[in-house]
N, C-alpha and C positions, 0 to 999 in steps of 0.2 A: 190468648195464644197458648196452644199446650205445646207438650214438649217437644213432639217430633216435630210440628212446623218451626216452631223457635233452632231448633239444631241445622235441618233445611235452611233457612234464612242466612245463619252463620254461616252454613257451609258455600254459601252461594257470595257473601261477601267476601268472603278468604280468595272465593277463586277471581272475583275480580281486584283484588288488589293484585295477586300474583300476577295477572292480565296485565293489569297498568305498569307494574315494574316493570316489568320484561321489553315491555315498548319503550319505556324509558329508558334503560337502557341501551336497546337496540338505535335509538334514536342518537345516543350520545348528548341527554339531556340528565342534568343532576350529577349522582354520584357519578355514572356510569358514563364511557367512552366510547362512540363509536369505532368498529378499527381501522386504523389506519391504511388510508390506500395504497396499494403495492408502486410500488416504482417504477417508474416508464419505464421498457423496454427500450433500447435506441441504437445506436450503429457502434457502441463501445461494448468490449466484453472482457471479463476477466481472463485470464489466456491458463489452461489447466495447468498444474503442476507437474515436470517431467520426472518427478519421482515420488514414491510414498509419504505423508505426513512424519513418517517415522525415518526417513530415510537419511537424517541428519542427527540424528542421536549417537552421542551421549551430550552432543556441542549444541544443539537445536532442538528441545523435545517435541515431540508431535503435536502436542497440545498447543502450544504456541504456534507453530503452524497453521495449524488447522484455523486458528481465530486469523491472526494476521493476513492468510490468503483468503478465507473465505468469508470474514465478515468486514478484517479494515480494508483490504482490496477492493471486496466485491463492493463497500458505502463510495468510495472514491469516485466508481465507475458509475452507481446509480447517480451520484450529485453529477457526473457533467452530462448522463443523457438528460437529465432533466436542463441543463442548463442550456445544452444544444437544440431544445425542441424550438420547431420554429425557425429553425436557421440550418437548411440544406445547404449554407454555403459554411458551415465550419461540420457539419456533420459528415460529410462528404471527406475531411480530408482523414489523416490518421492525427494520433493523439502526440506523435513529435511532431510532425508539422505544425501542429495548434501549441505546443510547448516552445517550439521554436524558433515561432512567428509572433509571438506574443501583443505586440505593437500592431499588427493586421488584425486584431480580432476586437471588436465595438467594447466601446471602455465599461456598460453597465454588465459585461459577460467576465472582463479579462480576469477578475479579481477569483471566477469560482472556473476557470481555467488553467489560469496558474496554479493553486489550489488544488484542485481535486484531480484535474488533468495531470498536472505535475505527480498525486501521486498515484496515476495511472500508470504515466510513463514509467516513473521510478521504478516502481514494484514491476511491472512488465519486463525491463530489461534488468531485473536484480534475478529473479528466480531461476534461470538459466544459467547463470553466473555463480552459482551453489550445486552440491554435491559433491560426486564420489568424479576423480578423472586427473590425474597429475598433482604431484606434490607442491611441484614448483613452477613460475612459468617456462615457457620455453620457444625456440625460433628466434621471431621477431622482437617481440615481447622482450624478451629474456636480454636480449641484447641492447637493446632499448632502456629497461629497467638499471640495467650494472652504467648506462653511458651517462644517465641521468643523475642514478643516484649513490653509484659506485657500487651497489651489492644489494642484490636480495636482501639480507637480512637488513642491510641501513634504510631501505626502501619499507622492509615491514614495520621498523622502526617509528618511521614520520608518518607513516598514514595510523598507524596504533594512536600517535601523539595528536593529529589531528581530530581521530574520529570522541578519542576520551575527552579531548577540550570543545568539540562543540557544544556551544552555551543554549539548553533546552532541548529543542528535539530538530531532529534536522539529519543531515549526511554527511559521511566523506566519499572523496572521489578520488579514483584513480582519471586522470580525461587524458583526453590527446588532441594536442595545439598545433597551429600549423612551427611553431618552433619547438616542439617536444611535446613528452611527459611534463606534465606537472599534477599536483598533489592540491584539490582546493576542497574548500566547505560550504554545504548551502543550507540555509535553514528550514524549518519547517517541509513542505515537499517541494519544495523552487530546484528548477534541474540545471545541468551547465548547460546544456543543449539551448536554455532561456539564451545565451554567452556566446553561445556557437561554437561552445566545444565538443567532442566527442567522447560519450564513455566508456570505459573499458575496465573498471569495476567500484563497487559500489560500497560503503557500509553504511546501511539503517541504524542510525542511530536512536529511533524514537524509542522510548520506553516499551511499547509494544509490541516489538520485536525481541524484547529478551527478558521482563520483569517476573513473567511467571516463575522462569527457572531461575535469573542471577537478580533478582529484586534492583535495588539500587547500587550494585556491582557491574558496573558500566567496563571497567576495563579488564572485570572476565569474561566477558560475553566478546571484549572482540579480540581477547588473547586466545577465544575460543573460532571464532568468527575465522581464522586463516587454518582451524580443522577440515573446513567444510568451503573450501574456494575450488570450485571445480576449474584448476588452471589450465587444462587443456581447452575448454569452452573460452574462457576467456582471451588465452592466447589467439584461439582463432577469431573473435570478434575482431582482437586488435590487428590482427592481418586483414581483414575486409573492412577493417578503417583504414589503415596506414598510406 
């Protein structure tokens, strides 16, 4: 064999090895990983943000935003379309009726409902309940809070103490009971709505809602957390519950 055929040959086995990886790969056989299939589309969606990424800054940085809404949000949402597929009778409803209802819905579903649903809902009625809009509550609200709790500030008080001692990752509530205000905690994403209470404000307490900017400083993120309570929003939630 002279030289040029011998170099020929070589060149001709190089290019089917690069052949055969490539397919290997593409395959998701060996080293290589096929990619991952996209996420069912389904009857739940993330609901847009009514202000900028930035719009909570110096108390909220945009970065933490932008993950929290758009990647722990939107995983919430992709785990119960998949969970719903198959089931036009829980796909059909909205995601508090299925939080809601919890007991109504087939026991091998309930566990990634409550779950992921829970923090569907969660986060759906928390983003509205943030920004710029009243310092303090006011109306109903406001009257309601002082009969409860004697005063704003004793009110911001107990729900600071609550939301700092929840053990792990989970929330505090502001709800409303058919005999008042009250002040409760749920873990992980479990809502009161599960309880058949109504809510009327929220703190996130999971680490991924504040770790970028306050690491493991949990009670400045929500000494910061009442910068950024858009109270006029909330007041009127709690007038179209009351």
């Amino acid at each position: 064999m002279n030289r040029r055929m011998a170099i020929k040959q070589m060149s001709g086995l190089a290019s089917a090895v690069l052949l055969t990886s490539s397919s290997v790969r593409a395959s998701g056989v060996g080293g290589g990983q096929a990619a991952p299939a996209p996420a069912p589309t389904g009857p739940f969606t993330v609901p847009p943000l009514p202000y900028a990424y930035d719009a909570l800054e110096p108390y909220i940085d945009a970065e933490t935003m932008h993950l929290h809404h758009d990647k722990h949000h939107q995983a919430y949402v992709d785990k119960l379309n998949t969970a719903v597929v198959g089931h036009p009778e829980l796909a059909s409803k909205s995601v508090d009726e299925l939080v809601a209802n919890l007991s109504s819905v087939p026991e091998p579903l309930r566990k990634a409902v409550r779950n992921q649903g829970g923090g569907h809902a969660n986060h759906s009625f928390w983003w509205p309940t943030l920004g710029k809009g009243g310092a303090a509550p006011k109306g109903e609200l406001a009257k309601a809070i002082d009969a409860k709790f004697g005063s704003f500030s004793a009110f911001q008080e107990k729900l600071t103490t609550e939301a700092v001692g929840v053990f792990g990752s989970g929330w505090a509530w502001l709800v409303s009971t058919p005999s008042g205000l009250d002040i409760v905690t749920t873990p992980n994403q479990d809502s009161p709505l599960t309880a058949g209470q109504k809510l009327v404000l929220g703190v996130d307490v999971w680490e991924h809602a504040y770790y970028l900017k306050y690491k493991n400083k949990r009670p400045d993120y929500v000494k910061a957390f009442f910068s950024v309570v858009n109270w006029d929003a909330v007041s009127g939630k709690y007038a179209e519950k009351a």
